[in-house]
C-alpha positions in Angstrom: 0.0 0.0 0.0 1.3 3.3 -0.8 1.0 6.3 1.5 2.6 9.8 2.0 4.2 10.8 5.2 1.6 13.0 6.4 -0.6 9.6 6.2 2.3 7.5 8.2 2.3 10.3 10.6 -1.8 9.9 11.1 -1.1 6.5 11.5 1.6 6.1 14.3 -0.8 9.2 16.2 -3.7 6.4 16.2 -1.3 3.8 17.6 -2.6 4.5 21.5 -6.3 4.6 20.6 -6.4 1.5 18.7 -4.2 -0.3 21.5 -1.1 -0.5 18.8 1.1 1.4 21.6 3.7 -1.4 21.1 4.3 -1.1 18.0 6.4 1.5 16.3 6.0 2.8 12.7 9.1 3.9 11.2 8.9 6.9 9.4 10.3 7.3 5.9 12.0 10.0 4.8 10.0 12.7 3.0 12.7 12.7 0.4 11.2 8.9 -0.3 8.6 10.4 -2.0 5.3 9.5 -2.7 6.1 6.3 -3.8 7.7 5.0 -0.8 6.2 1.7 0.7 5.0 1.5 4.5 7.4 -0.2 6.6 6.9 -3.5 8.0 5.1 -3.6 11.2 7.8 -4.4 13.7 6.4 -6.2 16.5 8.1 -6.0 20.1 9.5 -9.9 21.0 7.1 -11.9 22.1 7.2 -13.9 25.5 7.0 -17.6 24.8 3.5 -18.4 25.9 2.7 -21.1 28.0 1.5 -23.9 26.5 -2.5 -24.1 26.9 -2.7 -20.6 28.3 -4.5 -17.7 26.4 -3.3 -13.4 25.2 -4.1 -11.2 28.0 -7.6 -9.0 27.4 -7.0 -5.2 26.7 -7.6 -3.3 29.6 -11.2 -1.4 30.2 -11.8 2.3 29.1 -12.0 4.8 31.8 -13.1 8.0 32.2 -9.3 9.3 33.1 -7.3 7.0 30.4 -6.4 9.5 28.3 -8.1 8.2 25.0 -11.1 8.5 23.3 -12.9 5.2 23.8 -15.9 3.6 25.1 -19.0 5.6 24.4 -16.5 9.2 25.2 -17.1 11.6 22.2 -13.7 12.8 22.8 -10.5 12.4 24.8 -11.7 11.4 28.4 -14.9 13.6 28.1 -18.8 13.3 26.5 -21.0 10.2 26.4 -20.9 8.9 30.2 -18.2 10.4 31.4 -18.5 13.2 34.1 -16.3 15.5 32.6 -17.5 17.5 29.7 -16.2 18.4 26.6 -14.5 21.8 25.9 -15.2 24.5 22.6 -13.9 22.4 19.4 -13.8 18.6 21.2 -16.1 16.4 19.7 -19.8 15.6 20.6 -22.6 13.8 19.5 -25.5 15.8 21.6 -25.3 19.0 23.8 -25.3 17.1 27.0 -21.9 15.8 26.0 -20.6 19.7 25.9 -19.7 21.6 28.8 -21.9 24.3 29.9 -23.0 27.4 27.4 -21.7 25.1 24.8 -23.6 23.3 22.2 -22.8 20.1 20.0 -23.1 21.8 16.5 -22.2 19.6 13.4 -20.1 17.5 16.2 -18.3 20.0 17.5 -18.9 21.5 20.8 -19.2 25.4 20.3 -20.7 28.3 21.6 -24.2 28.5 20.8 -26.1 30.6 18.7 -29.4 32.3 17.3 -29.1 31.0 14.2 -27.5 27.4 15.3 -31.0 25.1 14.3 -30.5 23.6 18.1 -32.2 24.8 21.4 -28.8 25.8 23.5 -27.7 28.0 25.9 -30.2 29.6 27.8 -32.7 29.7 24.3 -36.1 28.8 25.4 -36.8 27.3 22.2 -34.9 26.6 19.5 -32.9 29.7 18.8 -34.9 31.9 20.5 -36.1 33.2 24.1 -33.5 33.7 26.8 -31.8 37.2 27.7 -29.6 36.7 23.9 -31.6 35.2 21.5 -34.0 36.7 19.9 -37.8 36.5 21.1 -39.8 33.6 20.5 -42.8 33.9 18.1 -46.2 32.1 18.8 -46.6 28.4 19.5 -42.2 28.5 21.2 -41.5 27.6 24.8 -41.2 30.3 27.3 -40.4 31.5 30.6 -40.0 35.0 31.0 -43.1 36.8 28.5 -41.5 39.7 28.9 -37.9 38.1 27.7 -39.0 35.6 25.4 -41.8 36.3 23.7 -42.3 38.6 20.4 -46.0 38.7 21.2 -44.8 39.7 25.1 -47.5 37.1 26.2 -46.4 33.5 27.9 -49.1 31.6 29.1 -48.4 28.0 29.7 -44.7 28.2 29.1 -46.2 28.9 25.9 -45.8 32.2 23.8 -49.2 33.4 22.6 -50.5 35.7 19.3 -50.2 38.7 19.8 -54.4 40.0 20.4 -55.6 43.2 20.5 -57.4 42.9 23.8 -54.2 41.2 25.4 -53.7 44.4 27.8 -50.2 44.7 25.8 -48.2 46.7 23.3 -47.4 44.2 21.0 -47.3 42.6 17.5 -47.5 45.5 15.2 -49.7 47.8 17.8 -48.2 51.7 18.4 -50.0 51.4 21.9 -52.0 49.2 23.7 -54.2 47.4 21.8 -54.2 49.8 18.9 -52.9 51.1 15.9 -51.0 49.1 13.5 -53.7 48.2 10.8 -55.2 44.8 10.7 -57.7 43.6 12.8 -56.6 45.9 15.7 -58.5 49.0 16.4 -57.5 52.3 15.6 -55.5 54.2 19.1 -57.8 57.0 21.4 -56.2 60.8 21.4 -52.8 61.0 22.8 -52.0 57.5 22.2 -48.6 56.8 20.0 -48.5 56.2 16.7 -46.8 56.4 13.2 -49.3 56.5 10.5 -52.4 59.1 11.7 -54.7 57.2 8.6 -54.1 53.6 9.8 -53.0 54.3 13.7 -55.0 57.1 15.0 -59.0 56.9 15.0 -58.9 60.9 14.6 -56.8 60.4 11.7 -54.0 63.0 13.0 -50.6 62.0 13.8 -48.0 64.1 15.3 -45.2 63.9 16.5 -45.5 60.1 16.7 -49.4 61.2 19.2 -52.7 60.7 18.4 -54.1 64.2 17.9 -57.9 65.5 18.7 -59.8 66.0 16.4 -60.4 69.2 14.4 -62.4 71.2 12.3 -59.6 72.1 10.1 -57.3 69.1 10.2 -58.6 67.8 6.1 -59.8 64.5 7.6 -63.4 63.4 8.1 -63.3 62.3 11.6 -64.6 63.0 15.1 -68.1 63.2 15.0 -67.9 64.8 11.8 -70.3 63.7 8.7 -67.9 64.6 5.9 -64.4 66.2 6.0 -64.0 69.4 8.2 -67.9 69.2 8.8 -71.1 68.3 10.1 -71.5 66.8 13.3 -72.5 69.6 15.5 -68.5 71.0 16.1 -67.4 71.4 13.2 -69.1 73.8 11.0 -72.5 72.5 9.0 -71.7 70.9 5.3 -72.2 72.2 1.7 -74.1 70.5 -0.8 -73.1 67.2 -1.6 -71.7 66.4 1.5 -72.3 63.5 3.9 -75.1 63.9 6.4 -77.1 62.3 9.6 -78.5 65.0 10.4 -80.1 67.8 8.6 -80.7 70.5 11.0 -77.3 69.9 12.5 -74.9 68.8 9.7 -76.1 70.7 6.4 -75.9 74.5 5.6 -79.4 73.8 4.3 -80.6 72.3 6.9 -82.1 69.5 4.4 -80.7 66.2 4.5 -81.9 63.3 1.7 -80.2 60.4 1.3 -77.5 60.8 3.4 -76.2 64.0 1.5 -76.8 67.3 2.2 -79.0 69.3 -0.1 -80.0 72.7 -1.7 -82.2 75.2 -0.2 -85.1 75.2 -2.0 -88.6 77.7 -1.1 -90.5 74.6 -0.5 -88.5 72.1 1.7 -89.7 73.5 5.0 -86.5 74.8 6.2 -85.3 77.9 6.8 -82.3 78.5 4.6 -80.2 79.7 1.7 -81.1 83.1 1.9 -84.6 82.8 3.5 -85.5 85.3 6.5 -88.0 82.8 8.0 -89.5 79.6 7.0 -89.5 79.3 2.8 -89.9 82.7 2.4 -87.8 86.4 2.1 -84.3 86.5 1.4 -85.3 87.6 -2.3 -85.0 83.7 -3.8 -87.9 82.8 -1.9 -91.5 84.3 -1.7 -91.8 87.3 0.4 -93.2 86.4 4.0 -96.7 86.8 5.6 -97.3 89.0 8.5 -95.6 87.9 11.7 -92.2 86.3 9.9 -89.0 87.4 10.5 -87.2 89.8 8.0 -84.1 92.1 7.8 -85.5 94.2 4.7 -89.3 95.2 4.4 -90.0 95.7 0.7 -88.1 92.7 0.3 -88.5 90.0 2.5 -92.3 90.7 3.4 -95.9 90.9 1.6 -96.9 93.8 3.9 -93.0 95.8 2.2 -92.8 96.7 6.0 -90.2 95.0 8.3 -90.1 96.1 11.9 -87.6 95.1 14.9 -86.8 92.2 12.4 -90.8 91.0 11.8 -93.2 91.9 9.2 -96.2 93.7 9.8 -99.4 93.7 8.8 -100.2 96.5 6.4 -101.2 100.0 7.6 -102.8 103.3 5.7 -99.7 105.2 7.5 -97.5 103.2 6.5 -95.7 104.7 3.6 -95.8 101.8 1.7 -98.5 100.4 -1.1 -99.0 97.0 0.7 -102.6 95.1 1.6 -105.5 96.0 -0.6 -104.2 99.2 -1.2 -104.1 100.9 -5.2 -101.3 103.3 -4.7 -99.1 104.2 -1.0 -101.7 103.9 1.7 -104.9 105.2 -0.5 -107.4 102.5 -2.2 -108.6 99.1 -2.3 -111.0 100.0 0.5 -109.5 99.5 3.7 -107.3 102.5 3.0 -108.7 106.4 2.1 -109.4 107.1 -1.5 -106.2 108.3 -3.7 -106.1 111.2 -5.0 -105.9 112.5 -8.4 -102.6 110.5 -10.7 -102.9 107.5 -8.2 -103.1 104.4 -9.1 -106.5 102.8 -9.4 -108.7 99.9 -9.9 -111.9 101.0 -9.1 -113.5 104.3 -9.0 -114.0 103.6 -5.1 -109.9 104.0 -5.4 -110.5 107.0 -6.1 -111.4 110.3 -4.2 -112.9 111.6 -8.2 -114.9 108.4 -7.9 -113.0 108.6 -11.4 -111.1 105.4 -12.4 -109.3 106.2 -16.3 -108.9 103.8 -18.4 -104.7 103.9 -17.8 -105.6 102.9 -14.0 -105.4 106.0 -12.4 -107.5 108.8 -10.6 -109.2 111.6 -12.8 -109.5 115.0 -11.1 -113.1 116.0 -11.0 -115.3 117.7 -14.2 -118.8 118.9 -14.0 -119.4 116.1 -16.9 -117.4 113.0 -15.4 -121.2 111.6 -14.5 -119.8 111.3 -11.0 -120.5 113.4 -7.5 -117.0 114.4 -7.0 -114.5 117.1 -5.9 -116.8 120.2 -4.1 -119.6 119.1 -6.2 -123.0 118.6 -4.0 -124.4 116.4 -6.1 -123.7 114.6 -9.1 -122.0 117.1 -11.4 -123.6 120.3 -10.0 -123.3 122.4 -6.8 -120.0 123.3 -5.3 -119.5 126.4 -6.7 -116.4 126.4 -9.2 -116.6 125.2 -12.7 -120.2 123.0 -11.6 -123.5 124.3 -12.3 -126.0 124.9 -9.6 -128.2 121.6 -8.8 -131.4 121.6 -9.9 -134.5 121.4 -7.5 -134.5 117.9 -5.6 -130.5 117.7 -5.7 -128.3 118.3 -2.2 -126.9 121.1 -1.8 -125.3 122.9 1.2 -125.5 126.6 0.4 -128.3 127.5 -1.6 -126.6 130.9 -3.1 -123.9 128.4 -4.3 -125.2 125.2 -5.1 -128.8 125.4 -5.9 -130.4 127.1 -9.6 -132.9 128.0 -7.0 -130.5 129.5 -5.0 -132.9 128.4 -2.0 -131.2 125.5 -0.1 -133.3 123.8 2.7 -132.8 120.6 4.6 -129.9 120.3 1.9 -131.9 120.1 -0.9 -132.9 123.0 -3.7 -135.9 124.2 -3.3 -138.4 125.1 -6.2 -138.3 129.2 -6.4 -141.4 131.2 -5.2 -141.8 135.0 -4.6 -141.1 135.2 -1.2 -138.0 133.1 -0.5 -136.0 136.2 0.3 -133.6 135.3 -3.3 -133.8 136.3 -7.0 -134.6 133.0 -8.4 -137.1 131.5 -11.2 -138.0 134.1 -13.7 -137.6 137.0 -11.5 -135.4 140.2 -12.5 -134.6 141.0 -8.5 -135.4 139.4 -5.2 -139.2 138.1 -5.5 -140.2 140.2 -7.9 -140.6 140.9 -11.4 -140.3 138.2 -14.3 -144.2 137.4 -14.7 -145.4 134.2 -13.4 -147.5 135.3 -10.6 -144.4 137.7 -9.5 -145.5 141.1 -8.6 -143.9 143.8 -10.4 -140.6 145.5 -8.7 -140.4 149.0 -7.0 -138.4 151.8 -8.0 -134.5 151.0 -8.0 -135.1 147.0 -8.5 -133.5 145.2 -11.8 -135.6 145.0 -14.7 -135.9 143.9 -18.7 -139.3 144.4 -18.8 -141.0 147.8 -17.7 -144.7 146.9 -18.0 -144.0 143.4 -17.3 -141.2 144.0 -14.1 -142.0 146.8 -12.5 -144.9 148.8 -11.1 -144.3 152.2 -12.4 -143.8 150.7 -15.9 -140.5 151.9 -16.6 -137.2 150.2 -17.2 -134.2 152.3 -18.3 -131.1 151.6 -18.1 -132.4 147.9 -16.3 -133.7 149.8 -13.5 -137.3 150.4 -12.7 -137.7 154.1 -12.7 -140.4 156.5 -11.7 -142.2 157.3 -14.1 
């Protein structure tokens, strides 16, 4: 057989644990080569053994021998021996390596996380204990605290980390929050790193959960869309998400979970609107009794009053109610006067609707009792002719043709009523008809017919 000297060398180190300490391996000489055949075993002289007697047995391993043999894993250590083996001896399990060491691919070494073997003081394999790293769920444990990822031994057992385990744990900012998942979003003031997943108000700073807020761009709080709605923050535009209408919505109207426009029919006071549905200009202007900031706009009556409409007055300034023109007509108001608007001639103080729907002034023609007139179209005095006998009148002198008012009405003329009336020429006399002719001095046309002394010159009854 051909070795090298290295291999001879290997060989003669063996000798002891095989029990060849007797025999001696002479070593050749590296310039031999290679090639150079192993020397013959030389074996020490042998005693002459006794006839019928047999070779003595090799003597038991021990503990203390100084070779590895009998169920050692190394040189007087491992297996059942007491004493253990040191870093780099060999091993077949852990047990056979002194303390803090482990039996790694047959070597005893220093353990570590990333060994495959539950050494040192691991809990489980490569994990738990005060240097490995913590144990995740289903691994033995001691210490929660120590060895546990989830922070949570129960039964010697680490546990899931749960979000109503009382712990900060798994991927949790705080106690049993934040994180994402299944866990529930943290409380104010609770930490976190992501406001959106972490924080239930959506705010993050500064690694805290921040309040709410009416300006913070987020819908949250008690808020019905973003930065509204809710009652603190202020009400929502159209569109907008809504619970409440009253209380989340500009408009107060809320269909359908979104907030809508203001509309003169929807029961709510809004948009513009003064008072329910009505004023503002968009909506219809409001009864009496409704509130309103600007009379001729917001109300039917044009008159707005420490904020309320009222109802419609003939001192009012305003054309409001019935009324044809400002505070005359329609009745419940005095009649206009001349130019004023009109519908009927009761509108009117002329009694004289025209046709453009305005008062006429009075004429002695307009078929109507109006301005001074006494009666219809005569008496008064002015431009009307004196009323004929039957018609009212108020002075005689003025009103009547008879001149003769009594009771307010004209009287027929006679020849003793005191006036120059009828056919007479001068004060109940003269004229014919039953008159008697006048004195001396008295008006005349007629001598023989007007006066006594049969003379008229110069229409004056003379003497004659």
């Amino acid at each position: 057989m051909v070795v090298t000297g290295g291999a001879l060398a290997s060989l003669a180190g063996c000798a002891g644990v095989f029990g060849l300490s007797d025999y001696s391996f002479d070593e050749v000489p590296a310039e031999a080569g290679v090639d150079a055949r192993i020397p013959e075993v030389v074996a020490p002289p042998a005693e002459a053994a006794a006839p019928d007697s047999a070779p003595d047995a090799p003597p038991e391993p021990t503990c203390t021998d100084k070779l590895a043999n009998g169920d050692e894993t190394d040189v007087d250590c491992g297996g059942t021996c007491a004493a253990k083996c040191v870093a780099k001896q060999r091993c077949l399990l852990t047990s056979d390596c002194a303390p803090k060491l482990a039996c790694v691919e047959r070597l005893c070494l220093s353990p570590s996380a990333n060994d495959g073997v539950k050494n040192g003081d691991e809990t489980d394999v490569d994990c738990g204990g005060p240097t490995a790293p913590a144990c995740g769920a289903g691994k033995a444990c001691v210490v929660a605290a120590r060895d546990c990822a989830s922070l949570v031994c129960t039964g010697g057992i680490c546990q899931e980390a749960k979000p109503t385990d009382g712990i900060k744990n798994g991927s949790e900012t705080d106690v049993d929050c934040g994180g994402g998942g299944t866990t529930p979003a943290c409380a104010d003031m609770k930490k976190c790193v992501d406001g959106l997943r972490d924080c239930t108000s959506k705010v993050c700073t500064n690694l805290v959960c921040r309040p709410p807020n009416a300006s913070d761009g987020y819908h949250n709080g008690n808020e019905t869309d973003v930065d509204c709605g809710g009652g603190i923050a202020p009400a929502c535009i159209v569109g907008k998400k809504c619970v409440q209408g009253a209380r989340d919505c500009i408009s107060g109207v809320c269909t359908g979970a979104s907030c809508q426009a203001a509309a003169p029919s929807d029961g709510v006071k809004n948009g513009t609107e003064t008072d329910v549905d009505c004023g503002g200009g968009a909506a219809p202007a409001c009864a009496n009794g409704k509130m309103c900031v600007q009379g001729t706009r917001d109300c039917t009556s044009r008159v707005c009053t420490a904020g309320v409409c009222q109802v419609p007055s003939p001192t009012d300034g305003v054309k409001n109610g019935t009324e044809t023109d400002v505070d005359c007509g329609g009745g419940a108001a005095p009649a206009c006067m001349d130019g004023k608007a009109c519908v009927a001639l009761t509108d009117c103080t002329s009694r004289v609707c025209g046709a453009a729907g305005s008062c006429q002034a009075p004429t002695s023609n307009d078929g109507v009792k109006n301005g001074s007139e006494t009666d219809l179209d005569c008496g008064g005095g002015g431009a009307s002719p004196g009323c004929a006998v039957g018609q009212m009148c108020v002075l005689g002198v003025r009103d009547c043709q008879s001149r003769v008012c009594t009771g307010g009405t004209c009287q027929a003329p006679t020849n003793m009523d005191g006036v120059t009336n009828g056919s007479e020429t001068d004060v109940d006399c003269g004229g014919g008809n039953g008159n008697p002719p006048c004195a001396d001095g008295k008006i005349c046309v007629d001598g023989a017919r007007d006066c006594t002394s049969g003379t008229c010159l110069d229409g004056t009854c003379q003497a004659p």
